[in-house]
Structures are given as C-alpha cells and as structure tokens.
N, C-alpha and C positions, 0 to 999 in steps of 0.2 A: 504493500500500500504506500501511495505516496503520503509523505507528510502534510499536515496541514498549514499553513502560514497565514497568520489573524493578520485579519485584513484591518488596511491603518486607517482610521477616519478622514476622512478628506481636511477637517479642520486644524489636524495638529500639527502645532508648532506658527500656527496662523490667526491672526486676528479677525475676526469677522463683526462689522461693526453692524450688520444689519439680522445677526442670529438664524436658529434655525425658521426654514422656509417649507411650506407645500410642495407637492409632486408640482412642476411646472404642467406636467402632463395633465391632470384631474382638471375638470369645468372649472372656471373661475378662480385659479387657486390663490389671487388677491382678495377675495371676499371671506376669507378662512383665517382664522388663529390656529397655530399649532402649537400643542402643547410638547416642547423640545425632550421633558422624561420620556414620552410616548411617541417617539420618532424611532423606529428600526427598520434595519437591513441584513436580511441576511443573504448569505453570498453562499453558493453549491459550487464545487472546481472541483472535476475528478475528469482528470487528462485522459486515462486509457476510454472512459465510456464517450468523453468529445461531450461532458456536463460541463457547464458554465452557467449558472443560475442563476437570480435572484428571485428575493422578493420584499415585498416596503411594504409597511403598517406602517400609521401615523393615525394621529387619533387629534382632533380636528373642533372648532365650536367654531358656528356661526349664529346669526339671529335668531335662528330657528329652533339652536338643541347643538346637539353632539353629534359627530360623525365618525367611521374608521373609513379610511380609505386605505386601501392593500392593491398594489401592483406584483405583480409575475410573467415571469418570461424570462429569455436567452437574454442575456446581454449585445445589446450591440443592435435591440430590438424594444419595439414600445413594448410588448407583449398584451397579456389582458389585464383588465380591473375592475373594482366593486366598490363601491360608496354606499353605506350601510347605515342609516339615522342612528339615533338612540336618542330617549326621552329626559334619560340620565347621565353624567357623568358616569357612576357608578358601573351603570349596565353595560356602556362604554368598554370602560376599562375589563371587566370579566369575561367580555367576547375576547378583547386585545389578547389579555393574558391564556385562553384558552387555543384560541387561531396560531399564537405563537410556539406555545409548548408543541401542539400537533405539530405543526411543522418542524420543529426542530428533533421532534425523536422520530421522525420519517426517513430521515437517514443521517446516521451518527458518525458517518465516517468524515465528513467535511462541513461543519457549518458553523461560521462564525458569527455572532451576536455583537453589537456594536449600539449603543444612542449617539445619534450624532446631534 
C-alpha cells in the first residue's frame, strides 16, 4: 500500500484577510455565511486504482435557516452536489457529523480530514 501524505491546507503559513469562503461553485454562494468549524474536505488518492477524490461539506446560514452543502467528484472536475435546509443549527450539524463519519470509514486506506 502506498503511504498516505495529509494533505496541507491551502491556508498555511498565509494570511487571508477575507476568511473562510463558500463553494464558489453552489447558487449564490455570496448570499451565504459559513460557519469556518464546519468547513471540510476530504481528499481519496490511491495511484494503483487511478482514485483521486474528493469531497466538501460546509455547513452554511442564510435568511432563511441553515444549510449543508456537500460536493463530490474527481478532481480536476465540478463533479455532483446537494444543498440540504435545516430548521436548526443543531439538526444541521448531526447530519454534518453523521455524512462525515460515513464517508470516512468507506474506505480507511487514504483519507485525510482537514477545517480549512
């Protein structure tokens, strides 16, 4: 098995005076707050099967309520996506942490966790 190499934030060692941001890709992603704890990515890389993964949760409020929005797909590609309400923060966050965990014990051989 290849090793795995955690992937480095794009932020480190870099000042960002304007914080974390929305998928550019997701509808309107200027009319959105993002809550930066609830910002992840995670990254699949396994050379011999030609995997290069990802996928992106962010957890989201506008006027309306709460949102998760989650992208998937190949790199190098928009892939597909979901935008998902919620009434509550709370309920929010239990989907967040549940969609995350599944994914991550889907396959334990390469996947690195990161808040950006």
């Amino acid at each position: 098995p290849i090793p795995c190499v955690p992937w480095q934030s794009q932020t480190s060692g870099q000042k960002k005076s304007s914080g974390a941001r929305p998928d550019p890709r997701m509808p309107n992603p200027e009319n959105w707050n993002l809550d930066p704890v609830y910002n992840i990515k995670l990254n699949q890389t396994n050379i011999g099967a030609n995997n290069n993964k990802y996928y992106i949760i962010q957890l989201l409020e506008d006027l309306q309520g709460y949102a998760l929005w989650t992208r998937w797909g190949r790199f190098g590609e928009s892939g597909a996506s979901s935008l998902t309400r919620f009434t509550s923060i709370d309920a929010a966050k239990k989907h967040l942490k549940r969609n995350s965990t599944a994914k991550q014990a889907t396959d334990r051989t390469c996947v690195i966790v990161y808040a950006r």
